[in-house]
C-alpha positions in Angstrom: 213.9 46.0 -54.2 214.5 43.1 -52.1 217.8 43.3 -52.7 218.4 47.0 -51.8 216.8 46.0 -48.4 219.2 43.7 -47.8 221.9 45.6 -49.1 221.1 48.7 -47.3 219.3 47.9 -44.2 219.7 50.2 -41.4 218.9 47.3 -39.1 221.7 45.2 -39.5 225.1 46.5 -38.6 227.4 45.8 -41.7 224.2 46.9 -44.3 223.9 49.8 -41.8 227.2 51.4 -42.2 226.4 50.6 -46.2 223.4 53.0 -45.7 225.4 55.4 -43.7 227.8 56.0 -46.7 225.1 56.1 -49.2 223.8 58.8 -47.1 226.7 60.5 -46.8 227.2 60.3 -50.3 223.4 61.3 -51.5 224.0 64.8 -49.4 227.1 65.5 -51.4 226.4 65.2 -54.7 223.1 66.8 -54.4 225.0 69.7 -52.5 227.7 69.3 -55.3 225.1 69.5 -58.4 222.3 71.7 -56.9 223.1 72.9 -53.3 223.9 76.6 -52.7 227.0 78.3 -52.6 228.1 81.0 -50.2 227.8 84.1 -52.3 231.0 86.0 -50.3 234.9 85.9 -51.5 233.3 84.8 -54.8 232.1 81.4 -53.9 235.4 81.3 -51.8 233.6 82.7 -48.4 236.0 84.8 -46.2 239.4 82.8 -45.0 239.0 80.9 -48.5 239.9 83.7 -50.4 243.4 82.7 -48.7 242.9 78.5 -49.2 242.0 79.7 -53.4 245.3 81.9 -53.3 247.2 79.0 -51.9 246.1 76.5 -54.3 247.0 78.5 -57.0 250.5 79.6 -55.9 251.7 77.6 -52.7 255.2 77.7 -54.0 255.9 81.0 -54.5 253.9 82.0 -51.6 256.6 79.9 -49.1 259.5 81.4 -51.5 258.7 84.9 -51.2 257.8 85.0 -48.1 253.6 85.7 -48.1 252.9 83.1 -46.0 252.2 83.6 -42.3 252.3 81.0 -39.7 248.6 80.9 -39.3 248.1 80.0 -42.8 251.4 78.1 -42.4 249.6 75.4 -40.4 246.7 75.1 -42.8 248.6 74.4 -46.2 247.7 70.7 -46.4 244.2 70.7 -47.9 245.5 73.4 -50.5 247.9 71.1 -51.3 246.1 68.1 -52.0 243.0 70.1 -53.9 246.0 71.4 -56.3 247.3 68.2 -56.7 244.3 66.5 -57.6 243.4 69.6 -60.1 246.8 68.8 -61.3 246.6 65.3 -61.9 243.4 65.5 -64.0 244.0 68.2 -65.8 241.9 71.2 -64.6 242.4 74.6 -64.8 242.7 76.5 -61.7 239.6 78.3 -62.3 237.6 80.0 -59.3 234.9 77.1 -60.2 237.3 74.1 -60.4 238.8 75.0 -57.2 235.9 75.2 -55.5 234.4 72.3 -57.1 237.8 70.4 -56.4 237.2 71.7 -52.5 233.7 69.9 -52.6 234.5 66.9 -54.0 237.9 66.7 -51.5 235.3 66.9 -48.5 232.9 64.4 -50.1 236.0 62.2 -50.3 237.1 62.8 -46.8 233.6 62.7 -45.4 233.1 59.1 -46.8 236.3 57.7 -45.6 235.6 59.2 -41.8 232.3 57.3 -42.1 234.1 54.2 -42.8 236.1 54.9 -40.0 233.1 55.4 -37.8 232.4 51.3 -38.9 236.0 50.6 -37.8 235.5 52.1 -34.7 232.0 50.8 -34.1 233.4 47.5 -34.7 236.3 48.0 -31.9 233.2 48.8 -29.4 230.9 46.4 -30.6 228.7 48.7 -30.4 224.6 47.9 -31.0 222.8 49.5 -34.0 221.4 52.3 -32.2 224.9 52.6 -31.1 226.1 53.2 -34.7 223.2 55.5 -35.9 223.6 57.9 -33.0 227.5 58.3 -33.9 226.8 58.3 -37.1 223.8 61.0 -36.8 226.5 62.7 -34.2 229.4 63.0 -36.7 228.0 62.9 -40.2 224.4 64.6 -39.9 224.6 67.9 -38.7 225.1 71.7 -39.6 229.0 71.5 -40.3 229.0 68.2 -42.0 225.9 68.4 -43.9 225.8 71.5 -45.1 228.6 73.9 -44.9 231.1 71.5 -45.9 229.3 72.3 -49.3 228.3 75.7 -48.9 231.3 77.0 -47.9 233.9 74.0 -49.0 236.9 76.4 -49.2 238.0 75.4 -45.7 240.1 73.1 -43.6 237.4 72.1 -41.6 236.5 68.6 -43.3 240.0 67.7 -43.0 240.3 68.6 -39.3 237.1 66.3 -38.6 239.1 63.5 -40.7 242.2 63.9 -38.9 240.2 64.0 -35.5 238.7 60.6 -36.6 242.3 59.4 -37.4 243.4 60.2 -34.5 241.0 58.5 -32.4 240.9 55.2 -34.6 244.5 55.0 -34.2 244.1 55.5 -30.4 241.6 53.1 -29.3 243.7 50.4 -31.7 246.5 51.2 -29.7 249.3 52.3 -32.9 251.7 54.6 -32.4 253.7 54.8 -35.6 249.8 55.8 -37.1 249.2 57.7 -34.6 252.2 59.5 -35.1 252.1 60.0 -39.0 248.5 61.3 -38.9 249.8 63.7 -36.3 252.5 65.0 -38.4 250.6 65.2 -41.4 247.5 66.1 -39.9 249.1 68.9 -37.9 249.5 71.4 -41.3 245.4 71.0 -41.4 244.5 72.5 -37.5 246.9 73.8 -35.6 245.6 72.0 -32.5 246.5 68.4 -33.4 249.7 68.1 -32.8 249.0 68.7 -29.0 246.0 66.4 -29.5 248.3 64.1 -31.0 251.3 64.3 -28.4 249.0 63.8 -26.0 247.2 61.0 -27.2 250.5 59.3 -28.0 251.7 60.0 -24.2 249.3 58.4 -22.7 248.3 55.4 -25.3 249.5 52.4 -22.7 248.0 54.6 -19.8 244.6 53.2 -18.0 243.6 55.2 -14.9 242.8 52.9 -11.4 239.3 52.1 -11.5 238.6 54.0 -8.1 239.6 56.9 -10.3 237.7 56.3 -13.2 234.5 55.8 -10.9 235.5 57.2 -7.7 233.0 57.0 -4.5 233.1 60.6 -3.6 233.3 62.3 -7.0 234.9 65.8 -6.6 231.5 67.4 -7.4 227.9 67.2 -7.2 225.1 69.7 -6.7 225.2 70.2 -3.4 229.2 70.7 -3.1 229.0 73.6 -6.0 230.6 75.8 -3.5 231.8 74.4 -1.5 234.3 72.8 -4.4 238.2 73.8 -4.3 238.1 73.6 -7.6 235.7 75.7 -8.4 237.4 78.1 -6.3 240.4 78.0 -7.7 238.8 77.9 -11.5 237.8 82.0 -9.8 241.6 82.7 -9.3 242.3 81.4 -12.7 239.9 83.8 -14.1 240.7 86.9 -12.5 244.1 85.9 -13.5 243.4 85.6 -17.1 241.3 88.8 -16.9 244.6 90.3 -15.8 246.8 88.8 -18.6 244.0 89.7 -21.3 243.6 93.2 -19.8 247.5 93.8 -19.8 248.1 92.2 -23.4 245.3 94.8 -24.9 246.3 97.6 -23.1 249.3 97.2 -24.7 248.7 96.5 -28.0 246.2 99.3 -27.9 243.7 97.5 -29.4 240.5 96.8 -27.7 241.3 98.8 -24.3 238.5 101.2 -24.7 236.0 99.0 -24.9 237.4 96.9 -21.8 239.5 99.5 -19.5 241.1 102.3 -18.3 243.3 101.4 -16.2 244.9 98.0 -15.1 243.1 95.0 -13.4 243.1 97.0 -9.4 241.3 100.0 -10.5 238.4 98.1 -11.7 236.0 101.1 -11.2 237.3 102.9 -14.0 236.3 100.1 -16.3 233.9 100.4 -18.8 230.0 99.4 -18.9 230.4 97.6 -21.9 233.3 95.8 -20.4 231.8 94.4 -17.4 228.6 93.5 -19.7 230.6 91.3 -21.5 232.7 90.0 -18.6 229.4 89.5 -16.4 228.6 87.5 -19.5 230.8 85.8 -19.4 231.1 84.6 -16.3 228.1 82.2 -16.3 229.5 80.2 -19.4 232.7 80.3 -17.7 231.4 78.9 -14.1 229.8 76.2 -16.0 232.8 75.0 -18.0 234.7 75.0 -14.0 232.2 72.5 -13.3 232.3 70.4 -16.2 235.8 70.3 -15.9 235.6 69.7 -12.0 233.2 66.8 -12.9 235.6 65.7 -15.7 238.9 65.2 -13.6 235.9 62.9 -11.0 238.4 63.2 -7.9 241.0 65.3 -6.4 242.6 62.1 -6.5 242.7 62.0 -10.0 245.4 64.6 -10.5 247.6 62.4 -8.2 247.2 59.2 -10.6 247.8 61.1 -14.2 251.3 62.2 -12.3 252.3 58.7 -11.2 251.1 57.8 -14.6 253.5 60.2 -16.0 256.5 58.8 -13.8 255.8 55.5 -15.6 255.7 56.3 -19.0 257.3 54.2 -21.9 260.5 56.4 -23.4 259.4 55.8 -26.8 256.2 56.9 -26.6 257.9 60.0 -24.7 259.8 60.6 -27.6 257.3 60.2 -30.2 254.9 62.8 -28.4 257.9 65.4 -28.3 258.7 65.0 -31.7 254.9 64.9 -32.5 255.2 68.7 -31.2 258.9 69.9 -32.1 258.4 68.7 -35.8 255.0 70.8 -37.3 256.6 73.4 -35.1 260.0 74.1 -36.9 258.4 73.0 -40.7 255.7 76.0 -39.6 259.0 78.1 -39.2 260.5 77.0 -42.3 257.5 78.1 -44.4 256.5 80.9 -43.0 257.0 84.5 -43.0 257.1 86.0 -38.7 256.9 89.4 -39.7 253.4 88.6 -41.2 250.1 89.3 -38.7 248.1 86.3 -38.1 244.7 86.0 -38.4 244.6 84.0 -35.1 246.2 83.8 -32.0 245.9 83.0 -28.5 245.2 86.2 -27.0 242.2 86.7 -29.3 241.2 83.1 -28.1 241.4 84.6 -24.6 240.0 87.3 -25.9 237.0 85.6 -27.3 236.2 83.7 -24.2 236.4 86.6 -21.6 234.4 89.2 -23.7 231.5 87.9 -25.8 228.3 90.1 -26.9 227.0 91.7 -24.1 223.9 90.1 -21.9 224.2 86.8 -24.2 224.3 84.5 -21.6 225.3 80.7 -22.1 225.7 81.5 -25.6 228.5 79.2 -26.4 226.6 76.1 -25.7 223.8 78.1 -27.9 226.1 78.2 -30.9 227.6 74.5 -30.3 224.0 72.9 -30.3 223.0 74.9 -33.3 226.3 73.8 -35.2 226.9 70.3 -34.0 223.4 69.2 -33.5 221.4 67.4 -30.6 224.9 64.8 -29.4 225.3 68.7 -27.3 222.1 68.1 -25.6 222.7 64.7 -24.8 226.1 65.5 -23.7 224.7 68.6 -21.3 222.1 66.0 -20.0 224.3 63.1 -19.4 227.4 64.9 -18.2 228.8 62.9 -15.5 228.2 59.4 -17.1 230.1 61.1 -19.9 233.3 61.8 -17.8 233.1 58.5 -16.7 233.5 56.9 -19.8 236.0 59.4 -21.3 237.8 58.2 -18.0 237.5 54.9 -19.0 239.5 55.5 -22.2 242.3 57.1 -20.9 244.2 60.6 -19.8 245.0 61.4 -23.4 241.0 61.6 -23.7 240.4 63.2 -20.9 242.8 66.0 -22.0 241.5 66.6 -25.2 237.7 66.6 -23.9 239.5 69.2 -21.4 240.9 71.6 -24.6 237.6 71.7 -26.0 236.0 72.5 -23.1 237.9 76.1 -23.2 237.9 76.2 -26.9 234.0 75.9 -27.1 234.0 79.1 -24.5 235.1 81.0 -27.8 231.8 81.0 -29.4 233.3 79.4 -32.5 232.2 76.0 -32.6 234.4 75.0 -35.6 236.7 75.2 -32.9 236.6 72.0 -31.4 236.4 70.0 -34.3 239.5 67.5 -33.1 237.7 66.8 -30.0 233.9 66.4 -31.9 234.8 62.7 -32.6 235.8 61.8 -29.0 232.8 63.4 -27.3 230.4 61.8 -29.6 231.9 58.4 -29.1 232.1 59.3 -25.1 228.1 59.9 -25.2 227.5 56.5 -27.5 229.3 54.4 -24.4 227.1 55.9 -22.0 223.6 55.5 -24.1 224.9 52.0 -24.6 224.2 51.1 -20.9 221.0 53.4 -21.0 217.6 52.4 -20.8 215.3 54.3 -23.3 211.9 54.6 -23.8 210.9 53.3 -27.6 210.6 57.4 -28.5 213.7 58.3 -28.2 215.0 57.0 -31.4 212.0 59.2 -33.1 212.7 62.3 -30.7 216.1 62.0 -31.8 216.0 61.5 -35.4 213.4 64.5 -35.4 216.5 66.5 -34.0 219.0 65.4 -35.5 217.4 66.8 -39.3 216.1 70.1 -37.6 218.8 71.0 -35.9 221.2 69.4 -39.1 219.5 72.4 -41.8 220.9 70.5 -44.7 217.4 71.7 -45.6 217.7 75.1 -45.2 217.9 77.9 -47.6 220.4 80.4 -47.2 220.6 81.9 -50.2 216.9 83.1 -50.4 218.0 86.8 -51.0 220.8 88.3 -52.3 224.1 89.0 -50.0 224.6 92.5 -50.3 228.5 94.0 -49.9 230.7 94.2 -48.6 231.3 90.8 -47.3 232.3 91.6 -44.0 229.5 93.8 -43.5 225.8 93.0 -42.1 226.5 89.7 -40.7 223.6 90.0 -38.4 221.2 90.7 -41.1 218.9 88.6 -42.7 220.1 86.7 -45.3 223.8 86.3 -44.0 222.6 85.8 -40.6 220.8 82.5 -41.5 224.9 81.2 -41.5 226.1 83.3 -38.8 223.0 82.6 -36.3 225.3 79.2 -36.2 228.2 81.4 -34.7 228.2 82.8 -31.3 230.2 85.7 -32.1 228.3 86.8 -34.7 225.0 85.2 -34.0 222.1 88.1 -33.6 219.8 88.9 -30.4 216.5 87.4 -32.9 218.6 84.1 -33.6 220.3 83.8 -30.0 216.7 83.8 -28.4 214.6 81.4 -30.8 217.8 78.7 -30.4 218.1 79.1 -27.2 214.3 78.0 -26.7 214.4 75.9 -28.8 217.2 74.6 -27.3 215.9 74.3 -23.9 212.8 72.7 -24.7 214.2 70.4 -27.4 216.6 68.8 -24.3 212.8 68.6 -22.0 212.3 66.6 -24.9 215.1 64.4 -24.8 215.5 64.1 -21.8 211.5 62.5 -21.3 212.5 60.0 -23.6 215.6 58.2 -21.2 214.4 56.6 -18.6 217.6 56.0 -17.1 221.1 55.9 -17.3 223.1 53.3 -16.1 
């Protein structure tokens, strides 16, 4: 028993990270024996149907042309799950592939907490430190849970590559950086912009009058009065325009928006300006993040003299970091195939959620990703600072999620999960705390996690697709915004507000 202390303290750092992975690896394997499985697709859920197809017939999908370019930028994790079925010998059974799936993201999951170590290490960061990145990364809805219940995804691999990506970053090497953004890329299609831009900018510090400056761009006071702000406004009615014009002409979701084009806004809809007015107040608050973000108008001055100073190779590398997933993605797939995704549904997503579901993206983020999004609402501006503090690359990628969390879809910022959580660790590092807060947070951290929770409790009923906002497929989809019901919405968002009252008692101050 001694022994075990010693071995797997969790107040010592190196036998700390030991009891992080034993963690990590205690979830799994109980998830992988006796956890649940998601009951749609046949244990495949609903895009895995299209991971099982791919492990089973990758080839001849890319040969005869089934493959679109959405799924085109996903094929890695197929890949690896059907070599490893391969190379021990398993049929590919519906049950091995999902087993193969789970046991892939245990596998992942345990090397991104050694990478946490790595990184914890490079910040020398204190105990408390560790345990809140580790809580942030490791113990929460999508890491803890649905990487088992629903393993038939790339998710797990995107929150790898994300940790990659900023372990190669923060040690400052380029050829890794690189090859994990190459690779990474056919996982999410997002990292090889994550990538370039990480790789631009590696060398690249911001002036410390930028990273702190004395008369940050905003504050409460200056919400107005903000030229930011005001020209976030002009960059929404714009996008309401393009959105408008793309639907109206693809004659899909124009009768639920509009009428007419953007000028005769009379003749829109009810339901339309619902969901814009809904909008709206998610949308004001993400102009304000980013305004507080940036810190300065300065600051847009220094990234461009930054750019004028860049080394060519790294130049190059971030190009071909782009250029190269983007012409293999052509070489696989098929263009006359629909996509499940693109970026007008993004824009979509963003500027027409449910009606009178105000703030609901930051709903669906805490609910998914745990109490780090409190902390990081809370804490905002001391946030920016430090993701200031590590560079432009940073600062852009915290920028992307910002507008890919608008979607409602909080797998969506996976790539940039890593990098806030770290970001919020820096700044509770210099906080003062009162002794609670460790409890308060650790309470969080397995309520808002639900490793706990049953979803299964009833049967699902079909069709898949159907009744997501029904009890029992709404005790998954309450974790997704654009599915999540009125009931769900309104007992997270309480508990939402009054879990960050809660927090927020228990800092004293933040340096």
């Amino acid at each position: 028993m001694k022994l075990i202390k010693v071995l797997l303290s969790w107040d010592e750092s190196q036998s700390s990270h030991r009891l992080m992975m034993f963690i990590v690896l205690t979830l799994g394997l109980l998830n992988f024996f006796w956890g649940e499985k998601v009951p749609a697709g046949n244990g495949f859920g609903w895009d895995g149907v299209h991971y099982g197809e791919m492990v089973r017939n990758l080839p001849s999908m890319i040969s005869e042309g089934q493959l679109s370019s959405y799924y085109a930028q996903r094929i890695l994790p197929a890949s690896i799950v059907r070599a490893l079925l391969d190379m021990s010998g398993a049929s590919l059974t519906n049950t091995n592939i999902i087993s193969g799936f789970e046991l892939y993201n245990l596998t992942l999951l345990l090397g991104a907490c050694w990478i946490w170590k790595r990184l914890a290490d490079k910040f020398l960061l204190s105990i408390s430190g560790r345990w809140i990145g580790f809580s942030g990364i490791f113990i929460n809805f999508q890491a803890s849970k649905q990487a088992f219940y629903n393993p038939v995804l790339t998710d797990v691999t995107a929150l790898f590559v994300a940790m990659l990506l900023l372990l190669f970053y923060v040690e400052k090497k380029p050829l890794a950086l690189f090859a994990v953004t190459i690779i990474g890329a056919f996982s999410w299609p997002v990292v090889s912009i994550c990538g370039a831009l990480l790789l631009l900018f590696l060398k690249t510090e911001l002036p410390k009058e930028i990273i702190a400056p004395a008369a940050p761009v905003f504050n409460i006071d200056s919400l107005f009065r903000s030229s930011l702000v005001r020209f976030g406004g002009l960059v929404l009615l714009f996008l309401w325009a393009v959105i408008y014009i793309a639907a109206t002409q693809a004659g899909g979701v124009s009768e639920h928006i509009c009428n007419a084009y953007l000028p005769n806004v009379l003749s829109c809809s009810p339901e339309g300006f619902a969901k814009l007015f809904t909008a709206l107040s998610s949308i004001l608050v993400i102009l304000v993040a980013f305004a507080m973000l940036m810190g300065s108008r300065a600051s847009f001055g220094a990234i461009i003299g930054c750019l004028k100073r860049l080394p060519l190779p790294l130049v190059i590398l971030s190009i071909a970091a782009v250029l190269i997933p983007f012409f293999m993605v052509k070489v696989f797939s098929n263009p006359e195939l629909v996509n499940a995704g693109s970026l007008k549904g993004l824009i979509y997503l963003i500027l027409f959620p449910q009606p009178g579901k105000h703030l609901l993206p930051f709903v669906t983020l805490a609910s998914f990703w745990g109490p780090v999004v409190l902390l990081l609402m809370l804490f905002w501006n001391q946030f920016c600072i430090e993701a200031r503090k590590l560079g432009p690359g940073v600062v852009a990628i915290i920028g992307i999620s910002l507008i890919l969390g608008l979607t409602g879809e909080p797998r969506f910022v996976t790539i940039g999960w890593p990098f806030l959580v770290l970001g919020i660790v820096l700044v509770l590092e210099v906080s003062s705390t009162k002794p609670s807060f460790k409890y308060v947070f650790a309470v969080l951290v397995i309520v808002y996690a639900q490793f706990w929770i049953r979803l299964n409790y009833a049967p699902w009923l079909p069709p898949d697709f159907a009744g997501l906002q029904e009890f029992p497929k709404q005790l998954y989809f309450m974790h997704y915004g654009v599915w999540m019901s009125w009931l769900t919405y309104c007992i997270q968002l309480i508990a939402l507000i009054f879990s960050a009252i809660w927090l927020r008692k228990s800092v004293i101050k933040v340096g």
